[in-house]
matplotlib code that plots the C-alpha trace (Angstrom):
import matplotlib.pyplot as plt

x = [-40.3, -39.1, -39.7, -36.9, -34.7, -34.8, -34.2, -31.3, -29.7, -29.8, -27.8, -25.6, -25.0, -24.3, -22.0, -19.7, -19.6, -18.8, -16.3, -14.3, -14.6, -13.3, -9.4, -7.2, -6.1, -9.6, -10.1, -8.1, -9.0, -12.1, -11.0, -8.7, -11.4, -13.6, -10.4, -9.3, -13.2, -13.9, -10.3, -10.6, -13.9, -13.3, -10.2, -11.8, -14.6, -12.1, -10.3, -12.9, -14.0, -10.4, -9.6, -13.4, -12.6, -9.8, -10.4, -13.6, -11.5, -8.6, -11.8, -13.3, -9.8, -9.5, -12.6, -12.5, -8.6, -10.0, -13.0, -10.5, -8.1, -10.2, -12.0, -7.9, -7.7, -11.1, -10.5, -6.9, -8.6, -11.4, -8.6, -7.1, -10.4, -10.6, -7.0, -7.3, -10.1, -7.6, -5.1, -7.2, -8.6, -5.0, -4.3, -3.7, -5.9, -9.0, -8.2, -8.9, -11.8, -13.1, -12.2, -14.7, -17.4, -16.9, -17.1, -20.1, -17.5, -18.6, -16.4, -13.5, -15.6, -13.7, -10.3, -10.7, -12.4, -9.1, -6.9, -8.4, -8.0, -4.2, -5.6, -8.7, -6.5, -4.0, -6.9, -8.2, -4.5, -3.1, -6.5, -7.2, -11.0, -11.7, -14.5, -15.1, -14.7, -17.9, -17.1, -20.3, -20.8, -23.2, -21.4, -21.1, -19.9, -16.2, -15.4, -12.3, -13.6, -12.7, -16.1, -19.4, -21.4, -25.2, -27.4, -30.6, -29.7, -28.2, -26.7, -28.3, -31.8, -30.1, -30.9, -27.0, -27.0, -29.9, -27.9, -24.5, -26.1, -26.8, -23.5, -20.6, -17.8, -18.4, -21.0, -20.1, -23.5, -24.5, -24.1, -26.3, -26.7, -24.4, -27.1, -24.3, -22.2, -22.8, -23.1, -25.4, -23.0, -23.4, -21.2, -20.7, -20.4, -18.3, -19.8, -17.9, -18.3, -15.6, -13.6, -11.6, -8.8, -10.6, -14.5, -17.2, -18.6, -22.2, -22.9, -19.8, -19.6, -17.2, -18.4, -15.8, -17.8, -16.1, -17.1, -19.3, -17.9, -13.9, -15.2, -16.9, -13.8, -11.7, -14.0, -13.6, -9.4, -9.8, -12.4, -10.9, -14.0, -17.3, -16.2, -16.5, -18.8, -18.7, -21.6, -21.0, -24.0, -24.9, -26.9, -30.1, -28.9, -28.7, -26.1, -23.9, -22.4, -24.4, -22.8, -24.7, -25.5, -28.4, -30.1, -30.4, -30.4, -33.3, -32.4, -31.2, -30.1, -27.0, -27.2, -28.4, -25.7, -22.8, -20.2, -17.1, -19.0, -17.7, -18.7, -19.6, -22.2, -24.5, -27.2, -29.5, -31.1, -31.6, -32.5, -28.2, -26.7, -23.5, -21.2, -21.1, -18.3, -18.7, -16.8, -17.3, -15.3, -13.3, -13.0, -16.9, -18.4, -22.0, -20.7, -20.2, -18.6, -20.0, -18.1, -20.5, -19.2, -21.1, -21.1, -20.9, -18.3, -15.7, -16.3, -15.9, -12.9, -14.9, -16.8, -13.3, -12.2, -15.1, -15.2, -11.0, -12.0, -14.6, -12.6, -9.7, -12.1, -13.5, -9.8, -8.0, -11.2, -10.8, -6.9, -7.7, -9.9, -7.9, -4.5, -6.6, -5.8, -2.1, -1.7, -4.0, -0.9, 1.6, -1.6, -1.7, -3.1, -2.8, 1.1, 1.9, 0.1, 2.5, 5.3, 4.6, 3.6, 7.2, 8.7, 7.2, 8.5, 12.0, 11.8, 10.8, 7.1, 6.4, 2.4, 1.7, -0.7, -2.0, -5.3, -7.4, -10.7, -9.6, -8.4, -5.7, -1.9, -0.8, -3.1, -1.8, 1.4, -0.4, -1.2, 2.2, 3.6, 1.3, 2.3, 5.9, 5.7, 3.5, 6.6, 9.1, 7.3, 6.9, 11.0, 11.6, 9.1, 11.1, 14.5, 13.1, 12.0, 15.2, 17.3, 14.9, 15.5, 19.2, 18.8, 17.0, 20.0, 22.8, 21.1, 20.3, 23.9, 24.9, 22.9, 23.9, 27.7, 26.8, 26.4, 27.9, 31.2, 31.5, 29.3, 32.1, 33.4, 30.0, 29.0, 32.9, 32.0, 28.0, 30.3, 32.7, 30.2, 27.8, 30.6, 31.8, 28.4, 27.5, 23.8, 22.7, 25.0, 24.4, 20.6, 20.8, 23.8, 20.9, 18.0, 20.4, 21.9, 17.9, 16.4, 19.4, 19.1, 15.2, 15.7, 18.2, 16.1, 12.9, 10.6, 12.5, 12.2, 15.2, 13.8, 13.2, 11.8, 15.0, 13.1, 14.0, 17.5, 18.2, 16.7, 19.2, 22.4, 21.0, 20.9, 24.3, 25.9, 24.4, 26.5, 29.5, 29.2, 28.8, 31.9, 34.1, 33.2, 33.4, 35.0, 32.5, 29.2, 26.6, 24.1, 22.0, 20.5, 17.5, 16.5, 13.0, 11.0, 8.8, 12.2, 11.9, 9.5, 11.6, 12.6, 15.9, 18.1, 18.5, 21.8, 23.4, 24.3, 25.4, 28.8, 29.5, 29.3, 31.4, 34.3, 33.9, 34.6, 36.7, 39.2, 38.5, 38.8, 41.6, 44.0, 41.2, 40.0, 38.0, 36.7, 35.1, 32.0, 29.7, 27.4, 24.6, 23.6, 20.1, 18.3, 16.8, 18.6, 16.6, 14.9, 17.7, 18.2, 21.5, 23.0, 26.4, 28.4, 31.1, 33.7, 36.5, 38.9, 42.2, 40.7, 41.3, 43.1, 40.1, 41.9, 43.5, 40.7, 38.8, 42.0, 41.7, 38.4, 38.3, 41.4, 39.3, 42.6, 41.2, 40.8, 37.3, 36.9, 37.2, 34.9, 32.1, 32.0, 32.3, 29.3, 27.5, 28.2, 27.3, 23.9, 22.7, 24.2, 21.4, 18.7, 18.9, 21.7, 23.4, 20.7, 22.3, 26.0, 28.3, 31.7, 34.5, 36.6, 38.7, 41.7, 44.5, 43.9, 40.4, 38.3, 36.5, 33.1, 31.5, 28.3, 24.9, 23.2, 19.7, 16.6, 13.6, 12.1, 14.1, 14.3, 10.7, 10.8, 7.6, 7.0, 8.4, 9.7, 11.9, 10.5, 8.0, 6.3, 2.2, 1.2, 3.9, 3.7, 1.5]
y = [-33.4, -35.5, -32.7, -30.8, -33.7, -33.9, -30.4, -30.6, -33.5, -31.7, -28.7, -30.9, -32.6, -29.3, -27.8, -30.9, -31.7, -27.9, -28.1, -30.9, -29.1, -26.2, -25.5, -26.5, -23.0, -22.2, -25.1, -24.3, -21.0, -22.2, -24.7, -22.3, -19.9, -22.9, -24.1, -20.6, -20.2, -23.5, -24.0, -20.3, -20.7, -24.3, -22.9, -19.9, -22.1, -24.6, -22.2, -20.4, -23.5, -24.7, -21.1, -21.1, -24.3, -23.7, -20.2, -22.1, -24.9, -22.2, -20.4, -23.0, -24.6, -20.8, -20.4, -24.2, -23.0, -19.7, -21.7, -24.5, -21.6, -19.9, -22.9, -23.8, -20.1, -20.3, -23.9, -22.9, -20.2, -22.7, -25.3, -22.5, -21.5, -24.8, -25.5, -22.1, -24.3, -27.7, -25.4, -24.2, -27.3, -28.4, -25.2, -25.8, -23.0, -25.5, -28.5, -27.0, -25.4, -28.5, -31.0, -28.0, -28.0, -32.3, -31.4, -29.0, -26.7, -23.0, -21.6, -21.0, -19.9, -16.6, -17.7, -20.3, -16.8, -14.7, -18.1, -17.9, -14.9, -15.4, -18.5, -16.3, -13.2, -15.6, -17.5, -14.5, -13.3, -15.6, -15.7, -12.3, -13.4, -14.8, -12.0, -13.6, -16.7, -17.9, -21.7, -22.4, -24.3, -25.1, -23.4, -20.5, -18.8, -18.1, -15.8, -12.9, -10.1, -7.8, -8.5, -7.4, -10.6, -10.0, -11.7, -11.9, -14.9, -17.7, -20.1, -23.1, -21.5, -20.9, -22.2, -22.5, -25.2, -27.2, -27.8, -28.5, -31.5, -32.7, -32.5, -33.8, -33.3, -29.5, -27.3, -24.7, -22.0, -20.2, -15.5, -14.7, -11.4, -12.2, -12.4, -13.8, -10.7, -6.9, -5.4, -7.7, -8.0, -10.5, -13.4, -16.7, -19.5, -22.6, -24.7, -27.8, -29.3, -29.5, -32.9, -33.0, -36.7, -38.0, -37.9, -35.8, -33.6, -33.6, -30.0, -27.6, -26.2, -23.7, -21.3, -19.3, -16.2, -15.1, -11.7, -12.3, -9.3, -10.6, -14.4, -12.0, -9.9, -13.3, -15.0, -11.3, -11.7, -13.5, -12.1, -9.5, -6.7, -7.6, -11.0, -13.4, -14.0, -16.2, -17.8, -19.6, -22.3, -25.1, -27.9, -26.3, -24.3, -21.0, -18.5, -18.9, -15.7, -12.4, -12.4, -9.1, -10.1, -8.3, -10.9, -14.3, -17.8, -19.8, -21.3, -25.1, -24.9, -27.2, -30.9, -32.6, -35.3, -33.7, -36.7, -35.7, -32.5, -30.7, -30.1, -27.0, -26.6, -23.8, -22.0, -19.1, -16.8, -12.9, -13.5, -14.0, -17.4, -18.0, -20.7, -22.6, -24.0, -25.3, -27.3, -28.6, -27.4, -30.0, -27.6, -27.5, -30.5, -29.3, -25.7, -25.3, -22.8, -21.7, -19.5, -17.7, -16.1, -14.7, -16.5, -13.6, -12.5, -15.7, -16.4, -12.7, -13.0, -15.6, -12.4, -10.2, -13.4, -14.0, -10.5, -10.8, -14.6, -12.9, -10.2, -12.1, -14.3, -11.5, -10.2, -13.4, -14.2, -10.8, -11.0, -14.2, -13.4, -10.6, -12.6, -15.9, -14.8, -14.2, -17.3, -19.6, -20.3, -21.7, -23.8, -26.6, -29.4, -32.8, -31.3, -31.1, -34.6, -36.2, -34.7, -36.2, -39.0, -39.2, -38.2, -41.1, -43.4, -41.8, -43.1, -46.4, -46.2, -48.1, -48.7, -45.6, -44.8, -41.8, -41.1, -38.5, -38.1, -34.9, -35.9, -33.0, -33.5, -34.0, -36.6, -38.2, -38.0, -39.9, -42.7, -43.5, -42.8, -45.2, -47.9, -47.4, -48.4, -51.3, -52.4, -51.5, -53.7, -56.4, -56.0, -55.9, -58.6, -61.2, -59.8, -60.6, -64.3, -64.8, -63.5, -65.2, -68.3, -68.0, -66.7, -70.0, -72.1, -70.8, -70.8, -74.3, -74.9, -73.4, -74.9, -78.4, -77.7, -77.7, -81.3, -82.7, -83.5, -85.2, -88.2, -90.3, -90.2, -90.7, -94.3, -95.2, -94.5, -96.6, -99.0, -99.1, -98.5, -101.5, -104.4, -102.9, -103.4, -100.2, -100.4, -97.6, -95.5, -96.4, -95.9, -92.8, -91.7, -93.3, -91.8, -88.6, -88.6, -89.3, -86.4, -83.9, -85.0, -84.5, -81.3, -80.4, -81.0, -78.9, -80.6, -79.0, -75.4, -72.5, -71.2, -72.9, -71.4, -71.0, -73.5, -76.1, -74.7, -75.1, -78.6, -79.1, -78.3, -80.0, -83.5, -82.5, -81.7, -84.9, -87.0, -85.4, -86.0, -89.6, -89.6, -87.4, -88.1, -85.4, -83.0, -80.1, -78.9, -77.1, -74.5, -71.8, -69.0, -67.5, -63.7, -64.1, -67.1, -65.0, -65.4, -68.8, -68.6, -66.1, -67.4, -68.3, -70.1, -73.6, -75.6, -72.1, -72.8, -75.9, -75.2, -72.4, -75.0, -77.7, -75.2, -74.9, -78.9, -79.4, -76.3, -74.7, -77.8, -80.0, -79.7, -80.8, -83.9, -82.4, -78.8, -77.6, -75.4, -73.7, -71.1, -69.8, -66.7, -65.3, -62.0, -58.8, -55.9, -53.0, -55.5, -58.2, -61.0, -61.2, -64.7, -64.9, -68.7, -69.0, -71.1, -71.5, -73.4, -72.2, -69.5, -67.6, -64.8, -62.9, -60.6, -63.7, -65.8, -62.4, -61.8, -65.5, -65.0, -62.0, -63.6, -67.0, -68.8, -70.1, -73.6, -75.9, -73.6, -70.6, -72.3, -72.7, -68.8, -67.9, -70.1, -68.4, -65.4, -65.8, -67.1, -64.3, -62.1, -63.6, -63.8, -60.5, -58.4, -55.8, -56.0, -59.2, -59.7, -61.7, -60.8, -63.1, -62.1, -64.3, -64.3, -66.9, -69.3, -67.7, -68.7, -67.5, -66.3, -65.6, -62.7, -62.8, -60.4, -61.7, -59.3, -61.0, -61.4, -61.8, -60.0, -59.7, -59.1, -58.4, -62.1, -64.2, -64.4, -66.0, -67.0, -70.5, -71.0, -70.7, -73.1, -73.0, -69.3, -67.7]
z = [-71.9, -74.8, -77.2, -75.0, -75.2, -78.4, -78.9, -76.0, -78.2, -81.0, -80.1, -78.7, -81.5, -83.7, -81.2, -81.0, -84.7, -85.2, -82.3, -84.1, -87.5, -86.1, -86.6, -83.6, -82.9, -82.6, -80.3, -77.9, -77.7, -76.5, -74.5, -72.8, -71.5, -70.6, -68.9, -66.9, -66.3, -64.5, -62.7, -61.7, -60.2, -58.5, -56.7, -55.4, -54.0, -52.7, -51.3, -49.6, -47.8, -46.5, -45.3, -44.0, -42.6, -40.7, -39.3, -38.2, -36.1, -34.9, -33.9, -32.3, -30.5, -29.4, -27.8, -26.1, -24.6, -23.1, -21.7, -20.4, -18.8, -17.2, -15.4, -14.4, -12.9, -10.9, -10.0, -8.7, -6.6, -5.1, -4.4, -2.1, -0.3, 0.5, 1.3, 3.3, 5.5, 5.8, 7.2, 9.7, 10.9, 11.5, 13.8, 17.5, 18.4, 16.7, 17.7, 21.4, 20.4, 19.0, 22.5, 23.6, 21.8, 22.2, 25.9, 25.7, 27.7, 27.3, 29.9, 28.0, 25.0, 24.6, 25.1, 22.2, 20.7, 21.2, 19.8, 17.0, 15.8, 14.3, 12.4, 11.1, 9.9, 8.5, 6.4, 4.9, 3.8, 2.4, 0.6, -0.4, -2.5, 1.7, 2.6, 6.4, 7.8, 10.4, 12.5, 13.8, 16.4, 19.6, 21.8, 20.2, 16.9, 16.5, 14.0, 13.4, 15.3, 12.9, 11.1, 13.0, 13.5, 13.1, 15.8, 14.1, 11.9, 12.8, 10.8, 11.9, 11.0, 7.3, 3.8, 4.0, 7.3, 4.9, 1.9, 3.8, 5.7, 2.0, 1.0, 4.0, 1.9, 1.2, -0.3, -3.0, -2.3, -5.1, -4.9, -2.4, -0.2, 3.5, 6.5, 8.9, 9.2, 8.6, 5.0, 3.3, 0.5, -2.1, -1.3, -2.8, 0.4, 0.6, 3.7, 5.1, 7.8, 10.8, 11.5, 14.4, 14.6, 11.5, 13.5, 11.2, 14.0, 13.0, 14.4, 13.7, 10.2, 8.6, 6.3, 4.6, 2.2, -1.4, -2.6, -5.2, -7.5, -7.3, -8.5, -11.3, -11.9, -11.8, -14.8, -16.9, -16.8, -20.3, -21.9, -24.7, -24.7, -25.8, -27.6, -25.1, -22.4, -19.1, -17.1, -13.9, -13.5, -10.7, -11.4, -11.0, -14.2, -12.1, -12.3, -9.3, -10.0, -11.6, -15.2, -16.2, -19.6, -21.4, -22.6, -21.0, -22.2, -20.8, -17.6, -18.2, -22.1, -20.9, -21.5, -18.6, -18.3, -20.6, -21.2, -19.5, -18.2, -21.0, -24.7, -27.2, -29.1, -30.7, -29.1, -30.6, -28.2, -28.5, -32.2, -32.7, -32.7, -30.4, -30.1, -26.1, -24.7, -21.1, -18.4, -15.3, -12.6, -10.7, -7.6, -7.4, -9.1, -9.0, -11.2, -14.6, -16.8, -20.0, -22.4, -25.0, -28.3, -30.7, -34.3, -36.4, -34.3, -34.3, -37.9, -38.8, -40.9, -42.9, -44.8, -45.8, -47.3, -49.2, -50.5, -51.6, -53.0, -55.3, -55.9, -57.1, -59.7, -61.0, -62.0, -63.1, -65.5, -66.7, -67.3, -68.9, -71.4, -72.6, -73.0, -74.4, -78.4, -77.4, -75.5, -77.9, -80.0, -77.3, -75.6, -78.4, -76.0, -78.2, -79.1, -75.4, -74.8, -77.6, -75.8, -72.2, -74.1, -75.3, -72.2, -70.5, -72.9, -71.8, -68.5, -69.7, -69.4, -72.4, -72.2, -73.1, -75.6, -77.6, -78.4, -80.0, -81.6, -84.4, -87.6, -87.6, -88.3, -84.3, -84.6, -87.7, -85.7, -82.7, -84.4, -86.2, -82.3, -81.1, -84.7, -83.5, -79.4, -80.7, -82.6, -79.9, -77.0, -79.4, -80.1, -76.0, -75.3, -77.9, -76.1, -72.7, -73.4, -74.8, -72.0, -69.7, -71.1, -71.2, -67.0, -66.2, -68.2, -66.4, -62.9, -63.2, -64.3, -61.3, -58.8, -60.9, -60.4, -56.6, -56.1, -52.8, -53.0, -49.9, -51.4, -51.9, -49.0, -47.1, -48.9, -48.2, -44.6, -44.9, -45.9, -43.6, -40.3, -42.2, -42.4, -38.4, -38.0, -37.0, -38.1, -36.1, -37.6, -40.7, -40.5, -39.2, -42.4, -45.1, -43.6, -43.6, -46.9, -48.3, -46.5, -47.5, -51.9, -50.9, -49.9, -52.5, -55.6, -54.0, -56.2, -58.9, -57.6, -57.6, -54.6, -51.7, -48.0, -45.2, -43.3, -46.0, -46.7, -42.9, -43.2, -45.7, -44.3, -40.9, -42.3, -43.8, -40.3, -39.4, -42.3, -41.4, -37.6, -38.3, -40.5, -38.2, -34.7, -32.0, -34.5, -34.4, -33.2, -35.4, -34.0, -35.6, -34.1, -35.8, -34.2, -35.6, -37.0, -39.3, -41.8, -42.2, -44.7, -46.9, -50.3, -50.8, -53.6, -53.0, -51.8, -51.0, -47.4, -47.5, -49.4, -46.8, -44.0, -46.4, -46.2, -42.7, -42.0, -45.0, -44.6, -41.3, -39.2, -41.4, -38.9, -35.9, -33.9, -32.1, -30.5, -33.6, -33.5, -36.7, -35.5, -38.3, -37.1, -39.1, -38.3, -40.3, -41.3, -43.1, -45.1, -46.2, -45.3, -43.4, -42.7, -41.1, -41.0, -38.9, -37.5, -34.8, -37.4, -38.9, -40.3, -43.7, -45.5, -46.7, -49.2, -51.0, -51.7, -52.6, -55.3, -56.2, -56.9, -59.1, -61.0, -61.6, -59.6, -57.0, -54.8, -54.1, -51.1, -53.4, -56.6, -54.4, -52.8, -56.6, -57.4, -54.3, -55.5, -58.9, -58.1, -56.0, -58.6, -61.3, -58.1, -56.9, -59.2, -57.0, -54.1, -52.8, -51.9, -49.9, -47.6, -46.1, -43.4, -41.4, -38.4, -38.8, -35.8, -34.9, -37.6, -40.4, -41.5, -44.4, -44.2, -46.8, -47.5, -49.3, -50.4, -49.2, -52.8, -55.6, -59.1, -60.5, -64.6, -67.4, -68.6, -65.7, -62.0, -60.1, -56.5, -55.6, -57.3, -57.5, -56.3, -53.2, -52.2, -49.9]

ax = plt.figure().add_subplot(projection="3d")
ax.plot(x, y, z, "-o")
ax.set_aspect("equal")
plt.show()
């Protein structure tokens, strides 16, 4: 064994050291027939199994629906034998005959005979499978008296009157040759007993006889010739029904407790191996249909398919060795790989690398390729650190510039509430004013959660209520709390809801309302401030903006906007509209993560995100 190792590793090693001495138009001549050979071969295999595969299922989906169709057609015809039955219980002409036979009154037995008659011919048309119909009963049999009753049997000394006092909802009886009228036909019984004002009458029982050869001829109507064949079982595992095969499965080769009563499997009998569909009947619990197929016949198409598969290998392995020494020449494998190689880098897929293990020129090329990306990420990575840098500089200018203005004006009013001696007040303004600065700096994070932004401009609100009494109310409304852990830059709300007091409610004592509305939109982030103030002319303070001319109001929308800008680029953006008198409002529009860049982020950071 290690002697043919050896030898094994050997050749081995031969073949690849002369493979790689070998020139390259050689080598991928070779590899081109080993290619064709092997991707040939694998796809005719492949295909041959999903092909295989799916004529398989259509096969099998085919054969369950014929099953399943025919059990709806022969339960649809039960359903009316028996519906046939209801209607004649609810005939006038029985509900006499059945204060009768409660009476034990023979005296009018042929009267009720003749009555009956119309419900007995109407039974059997408007059921044409309805053979005869027998009500048995101790005063007598009633019966259409266009059928000749024989005497010798009766039905109470029948193998038909044992199993229906088993069974007091009804009794499905398997083909069996008619004793109860002339004939001797083979018929296949449903026995039920007769109810008369809800009362099972023990002793009366209605037995309504189905030629056995129309239930046979209803089970052929979807068999397509010889394919498919049908067999009509009760519990016991006999054939309710004669099916006429030639050769006979043994007699219980069902599962005994089917789950669902329904299923398909494969059975071999008769030396051939057929495929077994079966469902219980809902019509007549205790009978099953089977469907049997042949194997060889429902996977038929299977063997034309392997013969064109074959076929087709056979041919495109031909074609390919022929046209190998044309096409050796325009197949140069490492050139091509260079020039995806390159191709990626066009789309700014910069880790690429190339590797080979010839020394040939495209490889020589390879490895200056490979010298010159090296050189170009280190260029990008320097560019990017820089830039970075400079992004982080003028962000925190920005946020820096956005310092409350209305700080002033709040320790004026401390003052003022502290010598009134408003100490309440001025608790409450202190404990205010720290919360909002401690919110503000966000442990010297960019981005904070909503949560904490709405913290923010809360304890804000709660200043400027102390220092304008009654002039406004502040109310957010959040459409789902799963945003309020959503990253956002800091100290961004706040100046929105500073315009709203300073501007929108100058000319107000009192009245004033701010509504923040936050919900999702196709994954942003929108948050809409508005107010019932004086409102805004939209288009100017846009103008103003885009011409740098602008008021506090309009420095602090342009710092808003700049921000998200360096956050988010054009993801993010912001939009004012307002009605003179109504109000104003001003719409964001935030991506739930910000920009993400090689060699640095902006979001919390590590130790703060989830």
């Amino acid at each position: 064994m290690r002697r043919v190792s050896a030898w094994a590793g050997l050749i081995w090693g031969r073949l690849s050291g002369l493979f790689y001495r070998i020139s390259i138009k050689q080598r991928v001549l070779l590899s081109f027939l080993v290619l064709i050979t092997l991707s040939i071969t694998a796809m005719g295999i492949l295909t041959y199994r999903i092909a295989g595969k799916e004529i398989q299922n259509n096969a099998f989906d085919n054969s369950r629906e014929t099953v399943d169709k025919t059990l709806q057609l022969l339960d649809y015809r039960l359903n009316d034998v028996a519906m046939s039955v209801q209607s004649l219980m609810l005939s006038d002409a029985y509900r006499k005959m059945m204060l009768d036979v409660q009476a034990h009154d023979v005296s009018n037995y042929y009267v009720r005979l003749s009555e009956l008659q119309y419900v007995l011919s109407q039974v059997t048309f408007n059921e044409p499978m309805i053979e005869n119909v027998l009500i048995a009963t101790p005063i007598g049999d009633f019966y259409s008296t266009t059928q000749a009753r024989t005497q010798d049997h009766s039905f109470y000394g029948s193998e038909l009157y044992d199993n229906s006092r088993k069974s007091p909802g009804g009794y499905w009886a398997k083909g069996h040759y008619d004793r109860l009228f002339t004939g001797s036909q083979r018929v296949v019984s449903f026995v039920v007993r007769g109810i008369y004002d809800y009362t099972p009458v023990t002793n009366v029982f209605i037995v309504v006889n189905i030629r056995e050869n129309r239930l046979a001829s209803l089970l052929g109507q979807n068999t397509a010739g010889n394919e498919r064949q049908y067999m009509l079982l009760n519990t016991e595992g006999d054939e309710v029904v004669l099916s006429g095969l030639s050769r006979q499965p043994s007699r219980n080769f069902l599962p005994d407790s089917p789950a669902g009563g329904e299923g398909n499997f494969f059975y071999t009998f008769g030396g051939e191996e057929y495929l077994i569909n079966y469902k219980r009947s809902s019509a007549a619990p205790d009978w099953t249909l089977a469907g049997l197929q042949s194997k060889d016949q429902l996977l038929g198409q299977l063997k034309g398919i392997q013969r064109t598969i074959v076929l087709v290998i056979l041919i495109f392995l031909l074609t390919a060795w022929f046209f190998s020494n044309k096409l050796t020449a325009a197949l140069l494998g490492p050139l091509f790989k260079l020039s995806r190689l390159m191709r990626r880098v066009e789309e700014n897929q910069l880790g690429v690398t190339f590797e080979s293990r010839y020394q040939d020129e495209i490889a020589q090329v390879g490895f200056q390729f490979n010298r010159m990306m090296a050189e170009i990420k280190a260029l990008i990575q320097d560019v990017r650190k820089n830039e970075e840098g400079k992004r982080h500089a003028e962000i925190r200018a920005l946020t820096a510039q956005m310092e409350p203005h209305f700080l002033y004006n709040t320790l004026n009013t401390i003052y003022c509430k502290s010598v009134m001696e408003e100490n309440e007040d001025v608790n409450e303004m202190i404990l205010s004013l720290s919360q909002m600065f401690q919110l503000g700096l966000g442990g010297g994070r960019d981005l904070i959660p909503l949560e904490d932004e709405l913290s923010h401009v809360q304890q804000y609100c709660a200043i400027q209520q102390k220092c304008y009494e009654d002039l406004f109310d502040y109310r957010v409304f959040i459409e789902d709390e799963e945003v309020m852990k959503v990253p956002i830059p800091k100290i961004l709300l706040q100046p929105v809801v500073e315009n709203c007091i300073q501007h929108g409610f100058a000319d107000r004592r009192s009245g004033g309302v701010i509504t923040v509305s936050i919900k999702l939109e196709q994954a942003l982030l929108h948050i809409a401030v508005e107010d019932n103030g004086k409102g805004m002319d939209a288009v100017k303070v846009e103008q103003g903006m885009a011409g740098r001319e602008y008021s506090k109001k309009g420095y602090a929308l342009v710092n808003i906007r700049h921000r998200l800008q360096l956050y988010y680029g054009d993801a993010a953006r912001m939009e004012l509209s307002g009605v003179a008198g109504e109000g104003s409002r001003t719409d964001l529009w935030i991506p739930l993560s910000p920009l993400r860049e090689e060699g640095g982020s902006y979001g919390l950071p590590a130790d703060q995100s989830s």
